[in-house]
Predicted model as a PDB file, atoms N, CA, C, CB and O in Angstrom, pLDDT in the B-factor column:
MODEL        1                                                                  
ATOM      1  N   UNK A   1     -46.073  20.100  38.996  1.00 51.00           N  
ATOM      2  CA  UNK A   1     -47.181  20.180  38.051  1.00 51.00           C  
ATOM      3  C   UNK A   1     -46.673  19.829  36.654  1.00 51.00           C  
ATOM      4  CB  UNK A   1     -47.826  21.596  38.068  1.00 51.00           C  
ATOM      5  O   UNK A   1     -45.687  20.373  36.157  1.00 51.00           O  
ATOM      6  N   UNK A   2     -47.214  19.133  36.205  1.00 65.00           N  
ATOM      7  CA  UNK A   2     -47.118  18.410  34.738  1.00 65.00           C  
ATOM      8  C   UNK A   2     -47.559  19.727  33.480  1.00 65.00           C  
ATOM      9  CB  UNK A   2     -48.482  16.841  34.697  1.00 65.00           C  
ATOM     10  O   UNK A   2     -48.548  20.391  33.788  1.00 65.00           O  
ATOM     11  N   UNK A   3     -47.034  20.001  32.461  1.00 84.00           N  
ATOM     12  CA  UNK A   3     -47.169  20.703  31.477  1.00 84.00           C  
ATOM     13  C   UNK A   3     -47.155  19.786  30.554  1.00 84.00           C  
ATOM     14  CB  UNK A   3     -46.350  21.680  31.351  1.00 84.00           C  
ATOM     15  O   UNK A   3     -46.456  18.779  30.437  1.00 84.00           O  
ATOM     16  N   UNK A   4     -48.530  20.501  29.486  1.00 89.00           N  
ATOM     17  CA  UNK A   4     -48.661  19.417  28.936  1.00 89.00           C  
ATOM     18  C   UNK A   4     -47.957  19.618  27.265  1.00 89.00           C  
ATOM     19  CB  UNK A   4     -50.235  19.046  29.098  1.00 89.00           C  
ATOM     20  O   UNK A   4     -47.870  20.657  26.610  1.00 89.00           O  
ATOM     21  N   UNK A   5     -47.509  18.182  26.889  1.00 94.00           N  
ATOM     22  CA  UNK A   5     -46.525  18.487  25.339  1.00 94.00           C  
ATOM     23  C   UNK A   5     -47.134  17.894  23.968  1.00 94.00           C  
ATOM     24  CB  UNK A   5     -44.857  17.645  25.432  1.00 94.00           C  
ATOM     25  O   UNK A   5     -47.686  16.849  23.625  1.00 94.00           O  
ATOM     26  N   UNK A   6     -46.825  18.859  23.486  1.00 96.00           N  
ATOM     27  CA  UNK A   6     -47.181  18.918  21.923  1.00 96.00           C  
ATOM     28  C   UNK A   6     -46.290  17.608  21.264  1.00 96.00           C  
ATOM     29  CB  UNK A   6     -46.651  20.608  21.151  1.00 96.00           C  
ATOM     30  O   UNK A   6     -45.110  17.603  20.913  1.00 96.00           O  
ATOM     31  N   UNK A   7     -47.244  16.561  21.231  1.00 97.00           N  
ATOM     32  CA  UNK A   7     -46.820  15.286  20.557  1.00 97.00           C  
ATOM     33  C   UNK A   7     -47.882  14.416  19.830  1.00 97.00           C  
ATOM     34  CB  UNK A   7     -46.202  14.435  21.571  1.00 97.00           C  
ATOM     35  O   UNK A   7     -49.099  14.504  19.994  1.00 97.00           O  
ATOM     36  N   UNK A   8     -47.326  13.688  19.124  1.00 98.00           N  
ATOM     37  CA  UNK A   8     -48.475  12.741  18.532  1.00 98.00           C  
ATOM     38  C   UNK A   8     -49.278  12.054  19.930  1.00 98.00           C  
ATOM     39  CB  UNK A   8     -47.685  11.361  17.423  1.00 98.00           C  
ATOM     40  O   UNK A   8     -48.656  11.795  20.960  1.00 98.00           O  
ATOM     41  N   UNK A   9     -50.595  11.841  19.786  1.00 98.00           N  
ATOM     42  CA  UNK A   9     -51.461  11.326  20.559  1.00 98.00           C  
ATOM     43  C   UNK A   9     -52.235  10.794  19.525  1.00 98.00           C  
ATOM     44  CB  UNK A   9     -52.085  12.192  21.521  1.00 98.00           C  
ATOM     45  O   UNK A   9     -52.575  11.100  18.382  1.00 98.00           O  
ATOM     46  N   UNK A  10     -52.489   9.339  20.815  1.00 98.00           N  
ATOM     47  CA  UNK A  10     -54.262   8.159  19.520  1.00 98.00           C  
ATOM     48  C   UNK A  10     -55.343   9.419  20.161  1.00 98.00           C  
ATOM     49  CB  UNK A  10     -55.195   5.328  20.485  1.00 98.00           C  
ATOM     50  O   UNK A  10     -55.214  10.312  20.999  1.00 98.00           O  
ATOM     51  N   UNK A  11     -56.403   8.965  19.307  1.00 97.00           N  
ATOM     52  CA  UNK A  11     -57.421   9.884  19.689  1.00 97.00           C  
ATOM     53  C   UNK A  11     -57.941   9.233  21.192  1.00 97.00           C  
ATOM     54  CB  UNK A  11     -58.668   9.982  18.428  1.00 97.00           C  
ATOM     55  O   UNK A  11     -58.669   9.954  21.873  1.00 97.00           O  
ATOM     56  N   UNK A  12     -57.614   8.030  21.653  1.00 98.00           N  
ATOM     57  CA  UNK A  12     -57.937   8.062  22.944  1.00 98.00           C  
ATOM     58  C   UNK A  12     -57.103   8.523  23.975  1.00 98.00           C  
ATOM     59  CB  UNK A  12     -58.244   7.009  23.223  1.00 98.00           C  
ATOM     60  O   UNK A  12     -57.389   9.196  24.965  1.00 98.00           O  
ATOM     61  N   UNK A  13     -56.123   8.105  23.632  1.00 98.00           N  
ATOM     62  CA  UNK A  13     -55.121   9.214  24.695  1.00 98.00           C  
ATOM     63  C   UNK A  13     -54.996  10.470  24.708  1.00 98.00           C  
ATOM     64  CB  UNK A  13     -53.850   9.095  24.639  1.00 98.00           C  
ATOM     65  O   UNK A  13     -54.041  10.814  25.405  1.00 98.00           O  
ATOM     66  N   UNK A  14     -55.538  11.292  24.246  1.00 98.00           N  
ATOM     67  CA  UNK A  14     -55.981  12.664  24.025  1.00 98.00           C  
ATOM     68  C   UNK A  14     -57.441  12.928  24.480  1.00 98.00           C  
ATOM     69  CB  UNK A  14     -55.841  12.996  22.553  1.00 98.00           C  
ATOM     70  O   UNK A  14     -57.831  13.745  25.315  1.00 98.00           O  
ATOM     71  N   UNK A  15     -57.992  12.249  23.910  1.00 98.00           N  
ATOM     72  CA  UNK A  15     -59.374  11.929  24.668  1.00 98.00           C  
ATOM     73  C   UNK A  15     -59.297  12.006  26.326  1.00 98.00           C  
ATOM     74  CB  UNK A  15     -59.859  10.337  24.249  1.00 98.00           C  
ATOM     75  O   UNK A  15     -59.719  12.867  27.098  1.00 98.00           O  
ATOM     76  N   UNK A  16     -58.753  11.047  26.509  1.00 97.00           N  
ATOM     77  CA  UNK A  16     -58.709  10.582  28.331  1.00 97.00           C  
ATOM     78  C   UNK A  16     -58.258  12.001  28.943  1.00 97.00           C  
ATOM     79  CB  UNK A  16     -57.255   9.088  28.877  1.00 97.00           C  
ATOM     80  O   UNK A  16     -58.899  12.594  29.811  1.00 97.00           O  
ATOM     81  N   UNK A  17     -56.872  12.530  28.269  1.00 97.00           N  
ATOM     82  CA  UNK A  17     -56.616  14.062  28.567  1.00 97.00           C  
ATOM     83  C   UNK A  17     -57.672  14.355  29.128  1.00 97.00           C  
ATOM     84  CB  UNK A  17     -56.350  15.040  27.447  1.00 97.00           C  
ATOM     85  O   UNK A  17     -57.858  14.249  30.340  1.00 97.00           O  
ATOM     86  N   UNK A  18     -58.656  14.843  28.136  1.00 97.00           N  
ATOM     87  CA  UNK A  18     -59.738  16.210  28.091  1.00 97.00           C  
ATOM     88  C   UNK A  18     -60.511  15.488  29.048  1.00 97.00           C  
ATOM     89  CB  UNK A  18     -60.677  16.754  26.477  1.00 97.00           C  
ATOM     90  O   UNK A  18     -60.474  16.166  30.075  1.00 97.00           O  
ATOM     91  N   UNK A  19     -61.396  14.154  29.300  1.00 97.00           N  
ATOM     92  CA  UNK A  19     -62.190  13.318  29.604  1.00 97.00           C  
ATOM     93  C   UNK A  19     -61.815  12.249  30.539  1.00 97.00           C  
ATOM     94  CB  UNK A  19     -62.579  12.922  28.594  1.00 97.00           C  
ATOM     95  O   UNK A  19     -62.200  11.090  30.383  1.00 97.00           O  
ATOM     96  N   UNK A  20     -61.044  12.642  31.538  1.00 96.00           N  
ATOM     97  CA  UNK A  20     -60.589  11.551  32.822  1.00 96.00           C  
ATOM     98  C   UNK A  20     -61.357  10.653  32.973  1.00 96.00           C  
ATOM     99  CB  UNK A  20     -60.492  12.031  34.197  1.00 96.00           C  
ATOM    100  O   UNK A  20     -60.952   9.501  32.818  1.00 96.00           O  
ATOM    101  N   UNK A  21     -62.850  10.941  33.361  1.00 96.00           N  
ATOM    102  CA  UNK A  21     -63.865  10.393  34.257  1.00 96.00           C  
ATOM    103  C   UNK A  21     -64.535   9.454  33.331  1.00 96.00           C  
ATOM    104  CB  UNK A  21     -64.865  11.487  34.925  1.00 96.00           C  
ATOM    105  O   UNK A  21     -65.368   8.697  33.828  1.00 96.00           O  
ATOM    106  N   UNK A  22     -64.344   9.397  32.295  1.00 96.00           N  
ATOM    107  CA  UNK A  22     -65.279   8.918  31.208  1.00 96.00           C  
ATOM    108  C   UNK A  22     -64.054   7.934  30.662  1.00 96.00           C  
ATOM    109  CB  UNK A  22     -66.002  10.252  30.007  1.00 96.00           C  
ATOM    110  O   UNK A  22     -62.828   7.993  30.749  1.00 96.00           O  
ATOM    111  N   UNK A  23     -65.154   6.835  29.949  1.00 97.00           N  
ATOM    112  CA  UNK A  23     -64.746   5.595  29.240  1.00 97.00           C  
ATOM    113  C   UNK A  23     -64.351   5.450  27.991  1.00 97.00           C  
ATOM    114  CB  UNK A  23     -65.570   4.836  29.262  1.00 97.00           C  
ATOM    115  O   UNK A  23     -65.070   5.546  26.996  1.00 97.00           O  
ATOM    116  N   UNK A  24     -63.021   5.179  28.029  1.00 96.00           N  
ATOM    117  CA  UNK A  24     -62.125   5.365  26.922  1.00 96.00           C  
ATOM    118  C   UNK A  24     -63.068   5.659  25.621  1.00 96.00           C  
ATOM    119  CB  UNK A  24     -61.155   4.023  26.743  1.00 96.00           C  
ATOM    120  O   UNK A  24     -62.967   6.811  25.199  1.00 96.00           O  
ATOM    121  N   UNK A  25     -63.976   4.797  24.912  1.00 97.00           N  
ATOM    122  CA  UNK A  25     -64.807   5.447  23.923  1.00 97.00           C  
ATOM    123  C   UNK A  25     -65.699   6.504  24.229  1.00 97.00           C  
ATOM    124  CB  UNK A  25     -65.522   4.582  23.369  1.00 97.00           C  
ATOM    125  O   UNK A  25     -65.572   7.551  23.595  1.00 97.00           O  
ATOM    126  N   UNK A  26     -66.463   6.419  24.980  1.00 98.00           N  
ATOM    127  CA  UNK A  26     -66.954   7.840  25.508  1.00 98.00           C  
ATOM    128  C   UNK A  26     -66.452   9.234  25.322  1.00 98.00           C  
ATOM    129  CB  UNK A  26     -66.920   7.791  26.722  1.00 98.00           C  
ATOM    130  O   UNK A  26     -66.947  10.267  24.871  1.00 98.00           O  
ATOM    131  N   UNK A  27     -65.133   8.853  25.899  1.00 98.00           N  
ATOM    132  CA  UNK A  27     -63.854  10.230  25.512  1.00 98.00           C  
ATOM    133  C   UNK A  27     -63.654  10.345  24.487  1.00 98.00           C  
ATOM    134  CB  UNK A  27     -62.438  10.232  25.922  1.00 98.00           C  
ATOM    135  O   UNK A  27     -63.205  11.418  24.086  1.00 98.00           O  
ATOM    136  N   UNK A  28     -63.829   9.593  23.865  1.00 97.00           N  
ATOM    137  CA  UNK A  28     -63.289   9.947  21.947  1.00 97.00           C  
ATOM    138  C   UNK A  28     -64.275  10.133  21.252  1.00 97.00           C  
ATOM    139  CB  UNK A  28     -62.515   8.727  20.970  1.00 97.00           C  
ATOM    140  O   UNK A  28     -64.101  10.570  20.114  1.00 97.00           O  
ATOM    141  N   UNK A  29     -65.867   9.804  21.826  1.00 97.00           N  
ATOM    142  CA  UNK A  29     -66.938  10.325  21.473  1.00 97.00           C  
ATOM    143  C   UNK A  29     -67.312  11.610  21.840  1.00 97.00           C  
ATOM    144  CB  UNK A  29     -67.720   9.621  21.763  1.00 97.00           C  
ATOM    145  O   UNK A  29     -67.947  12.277  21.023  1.00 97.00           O  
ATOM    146  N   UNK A  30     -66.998  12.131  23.054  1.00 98.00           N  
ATOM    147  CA  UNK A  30     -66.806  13.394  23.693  1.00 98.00           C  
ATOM    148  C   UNK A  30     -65.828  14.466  22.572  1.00 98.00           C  
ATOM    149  CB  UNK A  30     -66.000  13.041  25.262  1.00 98.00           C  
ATOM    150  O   UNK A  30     -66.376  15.496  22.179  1.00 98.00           O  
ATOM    151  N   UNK A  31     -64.402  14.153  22.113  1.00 98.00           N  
ATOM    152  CA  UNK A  31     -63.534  14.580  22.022  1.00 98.00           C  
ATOM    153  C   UNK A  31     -64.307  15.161  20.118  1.00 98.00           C  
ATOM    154  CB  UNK A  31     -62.179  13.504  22.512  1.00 98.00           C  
ATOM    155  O   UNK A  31     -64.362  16.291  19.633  1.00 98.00           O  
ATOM    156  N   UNK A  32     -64.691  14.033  19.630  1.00 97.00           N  
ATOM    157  CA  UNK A  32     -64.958  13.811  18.118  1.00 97.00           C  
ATOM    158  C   UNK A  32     -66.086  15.463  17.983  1.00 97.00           C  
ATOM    159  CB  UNK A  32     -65.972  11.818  17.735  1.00 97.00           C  
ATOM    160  O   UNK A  32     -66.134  16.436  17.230  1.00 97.00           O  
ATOM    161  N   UNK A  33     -66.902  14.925  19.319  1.00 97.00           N  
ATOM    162  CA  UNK A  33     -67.834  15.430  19.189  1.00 97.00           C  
ATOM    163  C   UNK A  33     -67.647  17.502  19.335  1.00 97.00           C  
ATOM    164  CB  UNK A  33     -68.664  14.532  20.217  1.00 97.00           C  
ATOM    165  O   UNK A  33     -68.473  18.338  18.968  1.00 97.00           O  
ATOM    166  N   UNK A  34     -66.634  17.680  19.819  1.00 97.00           N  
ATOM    167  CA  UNK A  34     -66.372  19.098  20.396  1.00 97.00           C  
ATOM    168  C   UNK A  34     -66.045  19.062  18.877  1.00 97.00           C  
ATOM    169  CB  UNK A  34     -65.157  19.582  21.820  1.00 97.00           C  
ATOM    170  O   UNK A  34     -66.824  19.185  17.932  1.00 97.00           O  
ATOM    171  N   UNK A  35     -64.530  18.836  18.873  1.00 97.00           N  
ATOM    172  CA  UNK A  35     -63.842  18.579  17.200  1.00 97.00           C  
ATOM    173  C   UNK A  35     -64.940  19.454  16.208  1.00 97.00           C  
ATOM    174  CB  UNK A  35     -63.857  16.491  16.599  1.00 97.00           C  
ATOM    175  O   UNK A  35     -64.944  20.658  15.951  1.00 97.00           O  
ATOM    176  N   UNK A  36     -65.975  18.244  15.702  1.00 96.00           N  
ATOM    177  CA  UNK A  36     -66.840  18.732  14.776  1.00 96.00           C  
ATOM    178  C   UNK A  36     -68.100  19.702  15.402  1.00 96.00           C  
ATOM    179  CB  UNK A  36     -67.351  17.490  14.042  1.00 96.00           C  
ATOM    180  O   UNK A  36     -69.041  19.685  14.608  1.00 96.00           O  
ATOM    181  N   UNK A  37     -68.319  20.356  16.336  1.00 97.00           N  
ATOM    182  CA  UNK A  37     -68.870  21.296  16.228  1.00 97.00           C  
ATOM    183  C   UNK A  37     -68.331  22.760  16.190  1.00 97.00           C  
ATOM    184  CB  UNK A  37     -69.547  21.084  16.953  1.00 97.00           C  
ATOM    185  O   UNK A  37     -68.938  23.793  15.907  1.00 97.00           O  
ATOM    186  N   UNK A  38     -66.729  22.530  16.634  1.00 97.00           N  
ATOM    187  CA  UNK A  38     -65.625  23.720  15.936  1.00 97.00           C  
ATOM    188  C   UNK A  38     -65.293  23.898  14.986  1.00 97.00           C  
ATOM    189  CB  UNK A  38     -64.591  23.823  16.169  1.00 97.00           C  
ATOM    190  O   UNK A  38     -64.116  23.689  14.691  1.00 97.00           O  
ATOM    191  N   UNK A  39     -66.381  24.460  13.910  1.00 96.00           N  
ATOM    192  CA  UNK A  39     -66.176  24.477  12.834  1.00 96.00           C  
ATOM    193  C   UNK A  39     -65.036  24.600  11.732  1.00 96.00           C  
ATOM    194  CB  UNK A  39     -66.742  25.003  12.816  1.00 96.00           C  
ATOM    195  O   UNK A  39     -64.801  23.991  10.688  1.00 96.00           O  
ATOM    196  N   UNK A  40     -64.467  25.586  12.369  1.00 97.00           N  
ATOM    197  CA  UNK A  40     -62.845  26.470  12.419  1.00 97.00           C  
ATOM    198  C   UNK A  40     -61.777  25.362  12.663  1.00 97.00           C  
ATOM    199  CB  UNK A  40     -62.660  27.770  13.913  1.00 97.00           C  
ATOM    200  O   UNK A  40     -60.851  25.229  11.863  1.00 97.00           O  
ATOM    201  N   UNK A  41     -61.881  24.680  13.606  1.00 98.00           N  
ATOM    202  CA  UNK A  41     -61.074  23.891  13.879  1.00 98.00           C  
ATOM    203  C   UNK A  41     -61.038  22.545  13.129  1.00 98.00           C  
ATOM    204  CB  UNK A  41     -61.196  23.811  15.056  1.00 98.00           C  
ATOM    205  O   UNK A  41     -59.972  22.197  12.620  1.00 98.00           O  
ATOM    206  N   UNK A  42     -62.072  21.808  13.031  1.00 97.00           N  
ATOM    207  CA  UNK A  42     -62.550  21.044  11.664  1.00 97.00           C  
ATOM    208  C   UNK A  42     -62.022  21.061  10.550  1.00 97.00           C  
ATOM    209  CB  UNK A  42     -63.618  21.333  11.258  1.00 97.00           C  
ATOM    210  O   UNK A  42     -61.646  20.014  10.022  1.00 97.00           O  
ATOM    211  N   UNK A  43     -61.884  22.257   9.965  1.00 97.00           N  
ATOM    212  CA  UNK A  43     -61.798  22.912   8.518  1.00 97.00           C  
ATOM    213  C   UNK A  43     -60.083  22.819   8.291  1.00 97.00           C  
ATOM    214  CB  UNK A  43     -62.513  24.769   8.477  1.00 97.00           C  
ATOM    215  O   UNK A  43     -59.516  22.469   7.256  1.00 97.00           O  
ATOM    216  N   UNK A  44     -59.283  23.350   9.914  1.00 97.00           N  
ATOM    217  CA  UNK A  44     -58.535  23.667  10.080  1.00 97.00           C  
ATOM    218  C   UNK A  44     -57.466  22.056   9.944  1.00 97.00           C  
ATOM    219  CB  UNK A  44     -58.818  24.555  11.148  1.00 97.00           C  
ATOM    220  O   UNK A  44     -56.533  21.853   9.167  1.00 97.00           O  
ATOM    221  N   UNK A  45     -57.845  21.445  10.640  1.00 97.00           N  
ATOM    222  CA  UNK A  45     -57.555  19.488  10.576  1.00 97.00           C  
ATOM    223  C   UNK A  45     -57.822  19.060   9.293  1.00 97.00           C  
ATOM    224  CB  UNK A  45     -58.694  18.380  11.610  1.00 97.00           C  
ATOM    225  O   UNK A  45     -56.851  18.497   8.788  1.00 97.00           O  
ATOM    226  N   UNK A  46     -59.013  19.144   8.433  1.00 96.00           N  
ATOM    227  CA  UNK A  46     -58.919  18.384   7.390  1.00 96.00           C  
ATOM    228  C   UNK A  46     -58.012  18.919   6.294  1.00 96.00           C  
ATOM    229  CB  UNK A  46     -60.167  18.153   6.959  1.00 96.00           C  
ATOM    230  O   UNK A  46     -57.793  18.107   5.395  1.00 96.00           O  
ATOM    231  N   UNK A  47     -57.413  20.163   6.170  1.00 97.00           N  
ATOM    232  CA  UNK A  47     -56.682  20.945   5.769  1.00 97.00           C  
ATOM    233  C   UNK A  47     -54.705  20.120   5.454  1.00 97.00           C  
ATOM    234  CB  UNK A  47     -57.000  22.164   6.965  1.00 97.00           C  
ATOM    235  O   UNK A  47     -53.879  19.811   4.595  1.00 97.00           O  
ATOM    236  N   UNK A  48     -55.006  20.171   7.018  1.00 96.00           N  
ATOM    237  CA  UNK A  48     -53.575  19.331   7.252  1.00 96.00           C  
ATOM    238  C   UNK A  48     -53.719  17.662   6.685  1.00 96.00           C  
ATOM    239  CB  UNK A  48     -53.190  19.304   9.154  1.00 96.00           C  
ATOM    240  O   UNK A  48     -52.845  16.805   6.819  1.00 96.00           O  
ATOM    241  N   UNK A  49     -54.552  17.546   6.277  1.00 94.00           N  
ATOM    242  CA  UNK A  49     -54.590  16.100   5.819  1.00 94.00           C  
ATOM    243  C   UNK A  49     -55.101  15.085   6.580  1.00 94.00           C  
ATOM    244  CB  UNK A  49     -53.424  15.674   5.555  1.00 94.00           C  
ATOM    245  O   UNK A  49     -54.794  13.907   6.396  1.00 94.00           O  
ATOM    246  N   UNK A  50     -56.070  15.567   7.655  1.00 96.00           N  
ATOM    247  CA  UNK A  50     -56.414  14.927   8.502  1.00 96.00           C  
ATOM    248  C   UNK A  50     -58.047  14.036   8.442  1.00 96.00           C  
ATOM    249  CB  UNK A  50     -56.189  15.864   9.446  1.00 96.00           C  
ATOM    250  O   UNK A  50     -59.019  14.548   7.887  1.00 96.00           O  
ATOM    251  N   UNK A  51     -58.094  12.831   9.029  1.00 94.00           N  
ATOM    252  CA  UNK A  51     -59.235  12.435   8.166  1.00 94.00           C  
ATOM    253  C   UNK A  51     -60.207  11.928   9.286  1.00 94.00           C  
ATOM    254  CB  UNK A  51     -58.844  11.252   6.956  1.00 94.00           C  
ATOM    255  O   UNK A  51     -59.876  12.374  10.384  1.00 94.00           O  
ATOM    256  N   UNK A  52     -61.428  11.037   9.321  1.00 90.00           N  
ATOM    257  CA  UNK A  52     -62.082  10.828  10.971  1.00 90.00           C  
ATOM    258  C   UNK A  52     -61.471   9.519  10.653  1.00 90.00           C  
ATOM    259  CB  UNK A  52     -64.082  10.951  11.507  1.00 90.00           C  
ATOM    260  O   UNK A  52     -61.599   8.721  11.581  1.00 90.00           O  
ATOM    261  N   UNK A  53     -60.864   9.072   9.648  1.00 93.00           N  
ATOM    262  CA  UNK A  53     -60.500   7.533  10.357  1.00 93.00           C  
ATOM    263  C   UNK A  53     -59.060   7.368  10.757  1.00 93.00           C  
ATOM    264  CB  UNK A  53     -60.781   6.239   9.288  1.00 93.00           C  
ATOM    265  O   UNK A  53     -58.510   6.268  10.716  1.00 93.00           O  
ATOM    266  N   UNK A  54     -58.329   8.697  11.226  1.00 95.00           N  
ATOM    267  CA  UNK A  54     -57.111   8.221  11.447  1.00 95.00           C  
ATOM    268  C   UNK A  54     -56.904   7.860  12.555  1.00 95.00           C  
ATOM    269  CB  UNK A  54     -56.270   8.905  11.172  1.00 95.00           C  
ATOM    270  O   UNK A  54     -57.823   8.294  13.249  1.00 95.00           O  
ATOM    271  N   UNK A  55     -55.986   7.120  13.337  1.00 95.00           N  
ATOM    272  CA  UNK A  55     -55.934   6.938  14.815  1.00 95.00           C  
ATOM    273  C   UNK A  55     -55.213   7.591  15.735  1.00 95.00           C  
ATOM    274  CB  UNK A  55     -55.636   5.888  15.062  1.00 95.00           C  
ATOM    275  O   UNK A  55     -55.307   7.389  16.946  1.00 95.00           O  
ATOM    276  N   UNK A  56     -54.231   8.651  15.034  1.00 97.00           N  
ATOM    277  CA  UNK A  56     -53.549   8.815  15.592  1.00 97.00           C  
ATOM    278  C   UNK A  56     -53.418  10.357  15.418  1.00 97.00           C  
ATOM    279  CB  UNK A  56     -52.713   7.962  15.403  1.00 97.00           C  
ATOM    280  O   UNK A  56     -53.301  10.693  14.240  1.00 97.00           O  
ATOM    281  N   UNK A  57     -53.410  11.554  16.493  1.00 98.00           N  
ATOM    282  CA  UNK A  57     -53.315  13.045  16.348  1.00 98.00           C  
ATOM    283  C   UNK A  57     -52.221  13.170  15.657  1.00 98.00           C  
ATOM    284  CB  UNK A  57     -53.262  13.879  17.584  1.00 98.00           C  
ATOM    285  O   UNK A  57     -51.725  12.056  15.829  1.00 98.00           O  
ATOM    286  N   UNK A  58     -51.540  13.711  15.033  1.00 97.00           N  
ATOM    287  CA  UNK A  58     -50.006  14.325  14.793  1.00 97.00           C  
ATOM    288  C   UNK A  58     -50.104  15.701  15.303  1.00 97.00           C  
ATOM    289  CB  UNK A  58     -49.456  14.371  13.116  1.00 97.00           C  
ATOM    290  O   UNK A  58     -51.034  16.506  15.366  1.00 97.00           O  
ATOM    291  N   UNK A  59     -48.297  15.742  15.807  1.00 97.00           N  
ATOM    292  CA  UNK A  59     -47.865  17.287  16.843  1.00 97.00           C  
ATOM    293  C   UNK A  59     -48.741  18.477  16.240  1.00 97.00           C  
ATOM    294  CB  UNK A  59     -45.885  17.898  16.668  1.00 97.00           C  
ATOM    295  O   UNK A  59     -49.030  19.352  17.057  1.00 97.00           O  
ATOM    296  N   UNK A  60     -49.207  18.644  14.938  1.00 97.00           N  
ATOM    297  CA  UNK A  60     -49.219  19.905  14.147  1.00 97.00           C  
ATOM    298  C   UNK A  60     -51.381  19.453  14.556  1.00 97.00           C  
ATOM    299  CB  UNK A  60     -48.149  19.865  11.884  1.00 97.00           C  
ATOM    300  O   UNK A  60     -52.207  20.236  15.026  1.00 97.00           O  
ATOM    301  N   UNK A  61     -51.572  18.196  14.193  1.00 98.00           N  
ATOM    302  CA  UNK A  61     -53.162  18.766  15.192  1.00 98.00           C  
ATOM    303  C   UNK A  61     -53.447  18.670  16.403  1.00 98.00           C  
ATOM    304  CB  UNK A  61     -54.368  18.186  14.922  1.00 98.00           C  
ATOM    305  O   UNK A  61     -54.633  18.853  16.676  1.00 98.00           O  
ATOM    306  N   UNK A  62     -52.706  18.429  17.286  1.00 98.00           N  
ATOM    307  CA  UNK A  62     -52.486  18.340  18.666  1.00 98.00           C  
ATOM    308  C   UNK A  62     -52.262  19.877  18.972  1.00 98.00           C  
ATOM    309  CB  UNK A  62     -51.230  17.317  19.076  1.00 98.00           C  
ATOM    310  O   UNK A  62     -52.630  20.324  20.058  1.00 98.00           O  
ATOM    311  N   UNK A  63     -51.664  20.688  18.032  1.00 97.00           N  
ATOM    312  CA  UNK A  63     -51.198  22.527  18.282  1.00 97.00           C  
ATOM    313  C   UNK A  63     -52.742  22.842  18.044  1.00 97.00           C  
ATOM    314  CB  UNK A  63     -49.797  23.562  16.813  1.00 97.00           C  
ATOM    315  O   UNK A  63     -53.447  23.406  18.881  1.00 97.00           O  
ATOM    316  N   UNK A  64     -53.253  22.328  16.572  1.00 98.00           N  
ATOM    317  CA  UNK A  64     -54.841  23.282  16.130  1.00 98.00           C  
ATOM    318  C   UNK A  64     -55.537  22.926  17.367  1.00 98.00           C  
ATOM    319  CB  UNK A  64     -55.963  22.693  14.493  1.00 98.00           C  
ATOM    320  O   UNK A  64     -55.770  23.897  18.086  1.00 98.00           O  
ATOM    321  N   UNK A  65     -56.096  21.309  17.992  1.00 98.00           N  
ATOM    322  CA  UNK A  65     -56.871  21.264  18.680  1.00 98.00           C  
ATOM    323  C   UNK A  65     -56.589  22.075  20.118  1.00 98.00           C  
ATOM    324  CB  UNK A  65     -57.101  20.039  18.651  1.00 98.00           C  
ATOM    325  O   UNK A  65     -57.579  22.388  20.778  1.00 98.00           O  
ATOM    326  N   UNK A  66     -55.410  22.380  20.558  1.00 97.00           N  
ATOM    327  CA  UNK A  66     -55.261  22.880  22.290  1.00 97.00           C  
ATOM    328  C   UNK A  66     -55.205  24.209  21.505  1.00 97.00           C  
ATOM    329  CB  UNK A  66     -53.636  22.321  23.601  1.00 97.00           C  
ATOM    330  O   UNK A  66     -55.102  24.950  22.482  1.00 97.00           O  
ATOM    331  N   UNK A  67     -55.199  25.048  20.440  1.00 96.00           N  
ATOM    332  CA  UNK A  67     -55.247  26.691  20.025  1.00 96.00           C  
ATOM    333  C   UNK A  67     -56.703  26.666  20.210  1.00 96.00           C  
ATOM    334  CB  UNK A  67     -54.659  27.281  18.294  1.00 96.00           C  
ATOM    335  O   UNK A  67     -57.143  27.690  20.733  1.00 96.00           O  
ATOM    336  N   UNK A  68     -57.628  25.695  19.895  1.00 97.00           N  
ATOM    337  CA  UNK A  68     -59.202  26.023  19.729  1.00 97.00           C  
ATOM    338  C   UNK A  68     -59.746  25.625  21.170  1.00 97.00           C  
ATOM    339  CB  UNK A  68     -60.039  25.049  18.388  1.00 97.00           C  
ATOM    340  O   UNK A  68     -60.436  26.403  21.828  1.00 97.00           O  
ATOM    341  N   UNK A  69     -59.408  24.445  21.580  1.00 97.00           N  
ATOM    342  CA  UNK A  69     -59.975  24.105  22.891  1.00 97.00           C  
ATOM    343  C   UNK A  69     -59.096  24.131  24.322  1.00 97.00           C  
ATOM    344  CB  UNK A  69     -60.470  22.754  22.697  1.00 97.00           C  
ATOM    345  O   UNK A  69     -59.654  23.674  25.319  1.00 97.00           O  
ATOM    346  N   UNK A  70     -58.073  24.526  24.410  1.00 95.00           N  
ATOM    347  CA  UNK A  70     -57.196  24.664  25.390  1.00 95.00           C  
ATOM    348  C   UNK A  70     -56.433  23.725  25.727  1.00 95.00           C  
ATOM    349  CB  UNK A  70     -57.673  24.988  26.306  1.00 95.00           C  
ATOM    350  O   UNK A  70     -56.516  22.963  24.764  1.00 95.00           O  
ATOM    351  N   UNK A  71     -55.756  23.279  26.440  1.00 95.00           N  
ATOM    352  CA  UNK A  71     -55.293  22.173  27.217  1.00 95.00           C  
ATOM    353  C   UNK A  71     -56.252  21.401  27.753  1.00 95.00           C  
ATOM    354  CB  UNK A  71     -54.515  22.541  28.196  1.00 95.00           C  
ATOM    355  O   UNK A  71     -57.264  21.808  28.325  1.00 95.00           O  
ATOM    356  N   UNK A  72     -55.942  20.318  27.573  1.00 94.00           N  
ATOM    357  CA  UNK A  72     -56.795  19.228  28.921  1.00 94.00           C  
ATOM    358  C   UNK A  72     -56.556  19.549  30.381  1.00 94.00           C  
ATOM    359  CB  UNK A  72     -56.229  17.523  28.905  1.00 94.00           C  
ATOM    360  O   UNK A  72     -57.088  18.868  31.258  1.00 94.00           O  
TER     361      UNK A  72                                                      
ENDMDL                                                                          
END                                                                             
């Protein structure tokens, strides 16, 4: 069994994580979409310097997002 690691991820490869079944944009529309209705978690990302046009997670929001939404 695979455990999963705290690393930079694009928002689609993090996406696909959470969202197997679904189409690479789909998943990142899926993913965007949880994101901003966690308010907490939101607040918590733009904090770290995080913005909606970046492409890429860094390790430290890859920790906020799996503390708020779990693992994929």
């Amino acid at each position: 069994m695979n455990t999963f690691q705290i690393r930079p991820y694009t928002k689609r490869a993090l996406a696909q994580l959470y969202f197997p079944e679904s189409h690479p944009r789909t998943a990142v529309n899926h993913l965007m979409s949880w994101i901003r209705r966690c308010t907490h978690l939101h607040e918590q990302l733009k904090a770290t310097g995080y913005t909606t046009t970046d492409k890429i997670f860094t390790p430290r929001h890859v920790s906020l997002i799996i503390d708020y939404l779990g693992e994929p």
